[in-house]
N, C-alpha and C positions, 0 to 999 in steps of 0.2 A: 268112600271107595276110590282107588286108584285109577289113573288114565291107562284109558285103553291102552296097552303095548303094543310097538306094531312086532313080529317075532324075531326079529334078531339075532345073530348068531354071527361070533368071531372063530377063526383058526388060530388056536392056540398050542402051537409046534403040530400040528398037525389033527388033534383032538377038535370037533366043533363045542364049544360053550354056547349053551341056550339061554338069551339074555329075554327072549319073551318075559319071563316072570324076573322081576329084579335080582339082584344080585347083590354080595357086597364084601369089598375091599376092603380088608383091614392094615391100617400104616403101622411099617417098623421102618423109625428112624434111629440112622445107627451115626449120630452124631453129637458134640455136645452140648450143642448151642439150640436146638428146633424149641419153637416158641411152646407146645406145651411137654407131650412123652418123647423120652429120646435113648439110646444106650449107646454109650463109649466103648469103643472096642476098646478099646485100654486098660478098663477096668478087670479086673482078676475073676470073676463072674460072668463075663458077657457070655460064654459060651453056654452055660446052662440057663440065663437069665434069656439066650433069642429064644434056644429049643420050650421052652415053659413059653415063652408069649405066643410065638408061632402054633407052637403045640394048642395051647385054648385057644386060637383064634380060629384054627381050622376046626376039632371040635365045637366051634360055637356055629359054625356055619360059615363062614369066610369062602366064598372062592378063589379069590386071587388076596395074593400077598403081595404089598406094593414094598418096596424094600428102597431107603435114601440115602444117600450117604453124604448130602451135602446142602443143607438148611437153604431153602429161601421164602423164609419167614422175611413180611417188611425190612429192612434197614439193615437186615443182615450182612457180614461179609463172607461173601463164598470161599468155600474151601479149594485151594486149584486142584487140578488134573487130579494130579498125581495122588494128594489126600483123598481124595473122591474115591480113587479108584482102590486103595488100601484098604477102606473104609468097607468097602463092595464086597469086597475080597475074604476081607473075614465073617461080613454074615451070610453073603451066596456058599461060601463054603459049607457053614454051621448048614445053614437051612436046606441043601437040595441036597447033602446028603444024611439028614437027619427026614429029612422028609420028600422025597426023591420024585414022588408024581404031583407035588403042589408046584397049582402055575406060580409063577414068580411075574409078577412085574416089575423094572426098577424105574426108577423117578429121579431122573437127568434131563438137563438141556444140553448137554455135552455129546455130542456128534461122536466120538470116538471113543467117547463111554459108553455108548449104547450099542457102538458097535460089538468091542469089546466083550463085553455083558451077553449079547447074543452069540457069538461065534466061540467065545471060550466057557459059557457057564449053560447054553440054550436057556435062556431069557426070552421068554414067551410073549411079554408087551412091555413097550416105551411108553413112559407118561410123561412130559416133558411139558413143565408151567409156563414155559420162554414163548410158546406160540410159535417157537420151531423158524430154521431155515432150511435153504436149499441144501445144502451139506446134508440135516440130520433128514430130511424128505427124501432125500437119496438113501442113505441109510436105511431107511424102513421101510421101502419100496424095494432095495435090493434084495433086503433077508427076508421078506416075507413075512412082518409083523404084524400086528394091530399096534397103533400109536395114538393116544391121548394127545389130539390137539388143544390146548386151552388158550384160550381166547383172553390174550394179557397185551395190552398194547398201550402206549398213551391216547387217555381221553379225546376224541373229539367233540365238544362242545356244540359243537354246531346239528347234532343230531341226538336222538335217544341214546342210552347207554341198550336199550334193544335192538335198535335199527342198528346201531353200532356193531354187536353183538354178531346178527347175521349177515350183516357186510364180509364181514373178518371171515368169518368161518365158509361163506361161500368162496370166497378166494381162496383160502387156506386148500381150503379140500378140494379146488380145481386144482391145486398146483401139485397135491398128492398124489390124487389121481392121472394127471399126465403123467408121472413118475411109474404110475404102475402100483403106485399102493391102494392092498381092498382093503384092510378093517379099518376104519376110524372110525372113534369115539371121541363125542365133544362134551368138553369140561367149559363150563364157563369164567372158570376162574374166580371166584368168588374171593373178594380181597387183594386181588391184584389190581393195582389200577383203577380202583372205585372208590366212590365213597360210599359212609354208610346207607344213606338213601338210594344211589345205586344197586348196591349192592341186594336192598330187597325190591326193588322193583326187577331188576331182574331174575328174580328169585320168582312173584309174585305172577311172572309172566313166561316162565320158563318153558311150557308148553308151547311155546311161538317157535323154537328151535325145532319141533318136530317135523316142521314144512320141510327140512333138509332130509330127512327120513335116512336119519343115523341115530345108531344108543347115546344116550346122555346120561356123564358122568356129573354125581353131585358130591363137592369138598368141603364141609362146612364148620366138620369135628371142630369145635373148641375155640372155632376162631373170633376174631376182633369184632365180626359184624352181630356176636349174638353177646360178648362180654361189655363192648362197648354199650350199644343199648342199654345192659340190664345193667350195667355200671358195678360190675363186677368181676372177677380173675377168673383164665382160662380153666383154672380148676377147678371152679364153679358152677362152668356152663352145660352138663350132663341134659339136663333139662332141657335147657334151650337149644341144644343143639337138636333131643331126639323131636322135638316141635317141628324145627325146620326141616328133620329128616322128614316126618310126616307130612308138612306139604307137600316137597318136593317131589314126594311120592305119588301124592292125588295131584301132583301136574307132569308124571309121565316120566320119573326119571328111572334109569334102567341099572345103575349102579350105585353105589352107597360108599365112598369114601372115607372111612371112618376108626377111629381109636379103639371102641368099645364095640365089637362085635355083636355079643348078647342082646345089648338092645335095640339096636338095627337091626337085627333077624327080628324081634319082636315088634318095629314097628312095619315088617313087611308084611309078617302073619296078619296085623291086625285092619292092615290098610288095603292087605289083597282077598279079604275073604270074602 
C-alpha cells in the first residue's frame, strides 16, 4: 500500500490539480542528444511524431506533459539560449494547439526561458534541475507558477546525502516563499550529484522529505541509478524503473516522472488500492 498522501493541490493557470492521489508526468524531449527518448525538431516528422506521443500519453492518463528542449543528461553540453528556445518553440506550438487544455510543463533552468514559456505560450509549471536561483525564484514568484525545485548541488561529505537533502530544500523553499511563491514541488534529483548508493538511500528514505509538507516529485525513467546496477542499457531498464516507481510510491511520492505512461498509471492503480 502507498503512504498516506497528505491532499495537495497546485494552481495550474488558474485550474486546481488534485495531487492527493498521485499523478503522473510524462517527458517529451525535443532534443537530440537526451540520454534515453528524444525528437529533433528537425526531422521531417516531428510534427505528427509529438502529436502521436503527446496524444497516448494523455490517453494513457498523463496529467502534465513536461516538455525540454535542452538535455541535462550527466556530461552533456547544453544547448544556449537561443537553441533552447527554437526548440520550445516548435513543440509548445505542435502541442497546445493540438491539444489546447493539457497542462504543459516545461523543463529549463534558464530564468528567461521560463519566463518566456509562461508569458508568450501560458506555461502552467517550471521544472528546473539547476536547484534554481534568485533570478528564476523571481520569475515564478512573479507569474504565479508551481516550480519544480530539485535538489542538485555538490556533495557535502560531511553530512548524509538525506540530511543534505532537507537542508537544501528548506532554504530553497524559504527563499521562494519570501518571493511570494505558493506551489512548490520537491524533485530530489535523482542522478544529479550522487552516487549510486546515494542515490538509493535517498530513494529508500524518501518519506523523510514529507516533514516539509509539500508534493514530491519522483525522476527515475531509464536512468543510470537502475542500468548501472543491473549492468545494463537505458533501454533495458522498463523493469527496473516500474520497481522503483513502486517504492517510491509506498514512500509517499505524489508525482511520477516518467517515459512510459501505461505503466506508471498501472503501478499507481496497483499500489493505491
Amino acid at each position: 500500500m502507498s503512504s498516506s498522501c497528505v491532499p495537495y493541490s497546485i494552481n495550474v493557470g488558474g485550474r486546481l490539480m488534485d495531487l492527493s492521489s498521485p499523478s503522473v508526468m510524462g517527458i517529451v524531449n525535443v532534443t537530440p542528444d537526451s540520454f534515453y527518448t528524444s525528437i529533433s525538431p528537425t526531422v521531417p516528422s516531428f510534427a505528427a511524431t509529438i502529436q502521436h506521443l503527446v496524444g497516448s500519453m494523455l490517453d494513457e492518463g498523463a496529467q502534465i506533459i513536461d516538455i525540454g528542449g535542452c538535455s541535462t543528461r550527466p556530461d552533456s553540453v547544453f544547448a544556449d539560449a537561443s537553441e533552447e528556445q527554437s526548440r520550445l518553440t516548435a513543440a509548445l506550438d505542435i502541442v497546445l494547439n493540438t491539444f489546447p487544455d493539457c497542462v504543459v510543463s516545461v523543463d529549463t533552468f534558464r530564468p528567461e526561458i521560463a519566463e518566456w514559456c509562461i508569458k508568450g505560450y501560458g506555461v502552467q509549471i517550471i521544472n528546473d534541475i539547476s536547484g534554481g536561483n534568485n533570478a528564476m525564484y523571481d520569475v515564478v514568484a512573479q507569474q504565479g507558477v508551481p516550480y519544480i525545485l530539485t535538489f542538485n548541488e555538490p556533495r557535502n561529505n560531511d553530512i548524509s546525502i538525506c540530511q543534505q537533502a532537507l537542508l537544501f530544500f528548506a532554504d530553497r523553499v524559504q527563499k521562494l516563499r519570501d518571493r511570494g511563491a505558493k506551489d512548490i514541488i520537491l524533485d530530489p534529483g535523482f542522478g544529479f550529484n550522487k552516487t549510486l548508493d546515494e542515490n538509493y538511500e535517498l530513494l529508500n528514505n524518501l518519506e523523510a522529505l514529507k516533514i516539509l509538507e509539500l508534493p514530491i516529485l519522483v525522476g527515475v525513467s531509464h536512468k543510470s541509478m537502475i542500468y548501472k546496477l543491473l549492468d545494463t542499457t537505458p533501454g533495458a531498464t522498463l523493469n527496473g524503473t516500474t520497481v522503483l516507481h513502486t517504492l517510491a510510491l509506498t514512500k509517499g511520492a505524489n508525482i511520477l516522472r516518467v517515459h512510459e505512461v501505461k505503466e506508471a498509471m498501472e503501478c499507481i492503480k496497483l499500489t493505491t488500492k
